[in-house]
C-alpha positions as CSV (number, residue, x, y, z in Angstrom):
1,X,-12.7,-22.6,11.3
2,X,-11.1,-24.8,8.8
3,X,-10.8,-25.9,5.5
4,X,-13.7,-27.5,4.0
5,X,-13.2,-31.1,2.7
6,X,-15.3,-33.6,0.9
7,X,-17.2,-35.3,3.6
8,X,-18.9,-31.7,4.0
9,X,-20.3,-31.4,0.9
10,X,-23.8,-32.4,2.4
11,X,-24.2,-30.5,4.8
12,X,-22.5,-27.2,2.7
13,X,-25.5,-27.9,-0.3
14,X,-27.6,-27.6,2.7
15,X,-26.6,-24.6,3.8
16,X,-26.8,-23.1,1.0
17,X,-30.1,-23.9,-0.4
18,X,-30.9,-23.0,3.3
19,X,-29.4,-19.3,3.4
20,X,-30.7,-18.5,-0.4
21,X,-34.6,-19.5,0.6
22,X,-34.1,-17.7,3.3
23,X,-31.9,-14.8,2.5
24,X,-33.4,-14.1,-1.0
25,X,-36.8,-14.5,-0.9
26,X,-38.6,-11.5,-2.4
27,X,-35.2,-10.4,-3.7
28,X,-34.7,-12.8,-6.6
29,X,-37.4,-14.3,-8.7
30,X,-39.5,-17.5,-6.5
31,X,-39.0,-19.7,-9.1
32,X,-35.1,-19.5,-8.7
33,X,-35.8,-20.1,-5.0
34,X,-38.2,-22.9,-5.5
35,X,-36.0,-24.4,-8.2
36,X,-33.1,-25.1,-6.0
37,X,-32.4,-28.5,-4.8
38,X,-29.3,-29.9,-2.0
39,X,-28.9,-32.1,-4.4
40,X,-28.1,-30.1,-7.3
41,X,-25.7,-28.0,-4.9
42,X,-24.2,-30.8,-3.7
43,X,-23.5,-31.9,-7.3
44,X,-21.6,-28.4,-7.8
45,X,-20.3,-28.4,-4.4
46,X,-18.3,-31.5,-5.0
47,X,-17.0,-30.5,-8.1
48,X,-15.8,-27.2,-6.8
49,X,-14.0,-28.3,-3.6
50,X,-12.3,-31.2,-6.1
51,X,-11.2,-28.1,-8.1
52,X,-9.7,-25.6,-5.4
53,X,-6.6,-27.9,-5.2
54,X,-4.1,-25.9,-2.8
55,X,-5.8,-22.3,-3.5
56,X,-7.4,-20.7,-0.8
57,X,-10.5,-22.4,-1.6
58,X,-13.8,-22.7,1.2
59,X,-13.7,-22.5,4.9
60,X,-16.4,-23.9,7.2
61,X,-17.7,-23.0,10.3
62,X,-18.8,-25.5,12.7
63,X,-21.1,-24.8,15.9
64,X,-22.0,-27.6,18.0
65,X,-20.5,-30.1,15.5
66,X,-22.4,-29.1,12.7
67,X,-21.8,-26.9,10.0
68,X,-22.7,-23.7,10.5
69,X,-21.3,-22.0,7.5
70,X,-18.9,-21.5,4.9
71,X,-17.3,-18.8,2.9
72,X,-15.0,-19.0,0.2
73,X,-11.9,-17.1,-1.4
74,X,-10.8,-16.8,-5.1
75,X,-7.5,-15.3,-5.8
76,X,-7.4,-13.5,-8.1
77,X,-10.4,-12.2,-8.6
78,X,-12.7,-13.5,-11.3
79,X,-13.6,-9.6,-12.4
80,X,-11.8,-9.1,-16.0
81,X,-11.1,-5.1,-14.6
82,X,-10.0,-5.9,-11.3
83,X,-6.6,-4.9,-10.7
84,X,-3.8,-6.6,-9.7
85,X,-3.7,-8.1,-5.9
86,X,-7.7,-8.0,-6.4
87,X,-9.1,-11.4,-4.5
88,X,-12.9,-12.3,-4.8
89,X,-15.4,-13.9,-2.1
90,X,-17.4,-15.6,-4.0
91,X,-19.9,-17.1,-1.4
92,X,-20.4,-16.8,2.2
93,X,-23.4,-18.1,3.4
94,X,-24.9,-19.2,7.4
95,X,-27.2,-21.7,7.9
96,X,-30.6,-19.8,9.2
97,X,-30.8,-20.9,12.2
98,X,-27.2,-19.9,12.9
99,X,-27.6,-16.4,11.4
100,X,-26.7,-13.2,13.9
101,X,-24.6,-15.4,16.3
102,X,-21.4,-14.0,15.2
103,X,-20.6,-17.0,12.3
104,X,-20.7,-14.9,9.3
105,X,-18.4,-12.3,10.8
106,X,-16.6,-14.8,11.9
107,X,-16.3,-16.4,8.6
108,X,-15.7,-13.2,6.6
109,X,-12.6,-11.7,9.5
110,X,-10.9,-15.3,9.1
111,X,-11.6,-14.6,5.1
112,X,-9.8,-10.9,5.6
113,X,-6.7,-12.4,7.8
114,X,-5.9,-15.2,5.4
115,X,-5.8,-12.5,2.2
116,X,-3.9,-10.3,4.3
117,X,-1.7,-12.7,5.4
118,X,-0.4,-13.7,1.9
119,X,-0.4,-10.7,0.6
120,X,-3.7,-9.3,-1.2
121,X,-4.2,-6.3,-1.3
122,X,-8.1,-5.5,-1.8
123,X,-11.1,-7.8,-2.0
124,X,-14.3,-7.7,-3.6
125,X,-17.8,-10.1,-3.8
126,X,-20.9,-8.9,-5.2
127,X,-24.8,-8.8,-3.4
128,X,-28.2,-8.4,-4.6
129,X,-28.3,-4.7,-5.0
130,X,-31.6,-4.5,-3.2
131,X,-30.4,-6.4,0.0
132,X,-29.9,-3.9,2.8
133,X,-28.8,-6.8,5.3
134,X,-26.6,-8.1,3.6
135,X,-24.9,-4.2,2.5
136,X,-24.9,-3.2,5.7
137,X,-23.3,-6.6,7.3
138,X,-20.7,-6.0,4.3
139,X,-20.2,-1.8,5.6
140,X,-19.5,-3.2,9.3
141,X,-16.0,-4.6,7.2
142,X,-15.0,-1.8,5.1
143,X,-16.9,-2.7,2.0
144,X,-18.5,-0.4,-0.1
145,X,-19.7,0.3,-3.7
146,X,-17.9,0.8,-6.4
147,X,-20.4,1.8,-9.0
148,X,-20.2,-1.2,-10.5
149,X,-23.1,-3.1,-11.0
150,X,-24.6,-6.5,-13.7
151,X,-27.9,-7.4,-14.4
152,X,-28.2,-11.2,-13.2
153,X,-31.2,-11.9,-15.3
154,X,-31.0,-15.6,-14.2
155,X,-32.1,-14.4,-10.6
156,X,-34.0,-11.9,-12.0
157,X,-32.1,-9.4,-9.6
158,X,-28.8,-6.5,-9.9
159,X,-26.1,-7.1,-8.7
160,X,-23.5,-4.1,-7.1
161,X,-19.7,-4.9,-6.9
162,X,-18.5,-4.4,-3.0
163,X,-14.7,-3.4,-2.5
164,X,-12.7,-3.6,0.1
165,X,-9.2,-2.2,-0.3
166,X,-6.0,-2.5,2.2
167,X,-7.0,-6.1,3.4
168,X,-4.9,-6.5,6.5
169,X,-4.6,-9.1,9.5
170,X,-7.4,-8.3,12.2
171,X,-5.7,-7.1,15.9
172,X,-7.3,-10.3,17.1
């Protein structure tokens, strides 16, 4: 694990576009899906990782020399009602191939330790209400529901606010 930098934006976008073909398909509308391009997320990727600046920011994953993933950490969260000590995970995505080898959990108990060790206190991220995968990856970590949920109409899919509270080191 380590912090992403700007020579990674490549193979991030492509990543991404990888995981949301793969991961979304029949969840959020085919054109959405089909409109996605590495470039474009490579575009936004840039921009973001210029932006994160010393906050915790994205991590990547690397199997084999290659990026394998990457998940990233907002703090605080985005969400105007989330209380104080409230961070966000944003995006955590594996690269399809890579996908049940351990890299997303991975990624998301390297996530937890960081927020635990400076000091948040709960953390939440939001999934396609309709994928099970993804909810019951999510459960395996102490996330669950909180009855909140948003229409993303661009996606043409809900979404359902996760929470995990008492975000603590792992015993690892």
């Amino acid at each position: 694990m380590r912090r992403a930098v700007a020579d990674d934006v490549p193979a991030i976008a492509n990543v991404h576009v990888r995981a949301w073909r793969t991961a979304y398909r029949g969840l959020v509308a085919d054109e959405v899906l089909d409109r996605l391009s590495v470039e474009g997320r490579a575009r936004m990727w840039a921009e973001l990782l210029a932006a994160e600046g010393e906050a915790p920011g994205t991590t990547v994953a690397e199997v084999d020399g290659a990026i394998a993933g990457f998940c990233t950490i907002v703090t605080p969260s985005r969400d105007d009602d989330a209380p104080p000590g409230t961070a966000e995970i944003p995006a955590i995505y594996v690269d399809p191939a890579r996908q049940r080898r351990g890299v997303g959990a991975a990624l998301l108990e390297n996530a937890l330790d960081g927020l635990g060790q400076r000091g948040w206190e709960r953390v939440t991220l939001w999934v396609i209400a309709a994928n099970a995968p993804a909810r019951a990856f999510y459960a395996r970590f102490g996330f669950a529901p909180d009855g909140t949920s948003q229409a993303a109409e661009a996606l043409g899919a809900t979404l359902d606010r996760l929470v995990r509270d008492g975000v603590r080191t792992s015993s690892r």
